[in-house]
C-alpha positions in Angstrom: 87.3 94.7 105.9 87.3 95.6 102.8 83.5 95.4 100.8 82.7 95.7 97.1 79.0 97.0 96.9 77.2 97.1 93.5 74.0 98.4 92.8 71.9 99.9 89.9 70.9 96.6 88.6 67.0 95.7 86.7 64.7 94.5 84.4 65.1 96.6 80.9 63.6 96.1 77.9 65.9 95.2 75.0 67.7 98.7 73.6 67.4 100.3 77.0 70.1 101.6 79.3 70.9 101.0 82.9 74.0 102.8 85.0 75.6 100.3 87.6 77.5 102.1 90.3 80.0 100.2 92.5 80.9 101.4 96.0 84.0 100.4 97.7 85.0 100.6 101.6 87.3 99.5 103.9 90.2 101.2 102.3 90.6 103.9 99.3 90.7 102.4 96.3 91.9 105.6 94.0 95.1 104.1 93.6 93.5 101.0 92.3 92.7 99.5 88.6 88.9 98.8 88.7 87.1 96.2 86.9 83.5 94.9 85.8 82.6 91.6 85.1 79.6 89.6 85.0 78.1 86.0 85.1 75.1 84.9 83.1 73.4 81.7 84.0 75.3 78.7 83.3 77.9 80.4 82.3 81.6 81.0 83.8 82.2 84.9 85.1 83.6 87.5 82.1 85.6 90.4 82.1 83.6 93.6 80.7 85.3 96.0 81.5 88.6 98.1 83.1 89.5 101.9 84.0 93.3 102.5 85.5 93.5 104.2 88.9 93.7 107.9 87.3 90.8 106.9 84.2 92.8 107.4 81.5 92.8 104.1 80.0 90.1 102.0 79.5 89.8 98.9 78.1 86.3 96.5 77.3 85.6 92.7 76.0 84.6 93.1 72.3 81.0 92.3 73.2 80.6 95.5 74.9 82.6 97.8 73.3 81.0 100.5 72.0 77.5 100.3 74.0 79.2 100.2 77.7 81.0 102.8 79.1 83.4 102.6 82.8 84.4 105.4 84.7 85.2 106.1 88.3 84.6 109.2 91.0 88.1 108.7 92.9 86.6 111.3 95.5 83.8 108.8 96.2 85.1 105.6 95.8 82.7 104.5 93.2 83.1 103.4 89.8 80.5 103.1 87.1 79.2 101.3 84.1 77.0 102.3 81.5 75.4 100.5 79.8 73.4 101.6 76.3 71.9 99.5 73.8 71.1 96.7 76.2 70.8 92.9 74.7 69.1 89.8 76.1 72.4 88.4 75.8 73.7 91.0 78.4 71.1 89.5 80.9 73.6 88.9 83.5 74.8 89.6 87.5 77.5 92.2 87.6 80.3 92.4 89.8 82.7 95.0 90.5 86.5 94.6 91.6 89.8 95.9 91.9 91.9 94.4 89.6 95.5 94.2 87.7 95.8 95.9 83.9 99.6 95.8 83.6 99.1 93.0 80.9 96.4 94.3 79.0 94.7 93.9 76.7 96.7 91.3 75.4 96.1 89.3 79.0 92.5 89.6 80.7 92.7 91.8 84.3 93.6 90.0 87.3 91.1 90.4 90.0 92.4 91.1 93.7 89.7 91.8 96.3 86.8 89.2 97.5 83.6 89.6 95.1 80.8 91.3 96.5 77.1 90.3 95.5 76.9 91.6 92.6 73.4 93.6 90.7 71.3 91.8 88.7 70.5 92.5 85.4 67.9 91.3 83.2 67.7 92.7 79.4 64.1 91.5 77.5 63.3 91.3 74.2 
């Protein structure tokens, strides 16, 4: 059974950093495209962020770029995201997945595995 496991998640005071580590098991996933996303309240779930299988290309959602930062540890199964310069407008559960890049970033990732429960984070200001 495959299991998505994200963790790192807290309250941070506005311009503060957090690292959210993702943990996958119930197969390898080092062959896979990972993926980031998050869902504030009220709000639909959003792509953050992408790394291909080996890391070399990663991509972000323009409200991220430049502050958050992906990458993976294929000898662990675990990929990252961190995350400087926090806003309130980040506040937010975060969800890790495998996912499909081939189309981007003209087309947003496809996501492929069953979500986990996500970490919560919570940016103050």
């Amino acid at each position: 059974q495959v299991q998505l496991v994200e963790s790192g998640g807290g309250l941070v005071q506005a311009g503060g950093s957090l690292r959210l580590s993702c943990a996958a098991s119930g197969r390898t996933f080092s062959s896979d495209d990972m993926g980031w996303y998050r869902q504030a309240p009220g709000k639909e779930r959003e792509f953050v962020a992408a790394i291909s299988w080996s890391g070399g290309s990663t991509y972000y959602a323009d409200s991220v770029k430049g502050r958050f930062t992906i990458s993976r540890d294929n000898a662990k199964n675990t990929v990252y995201l961190q995350m400087n310069s926090l806003k309130p407008e980040d506040t937010a559960i975060y969800y890790c997945n495998a996912v499909d890049i081939a189309g981007m970033p003209a087309s947003p990732p496809r996501y492929l595995e069953v979500w986990g429960q996500g970490t919560l984070v919570t940016v103050s200001s």
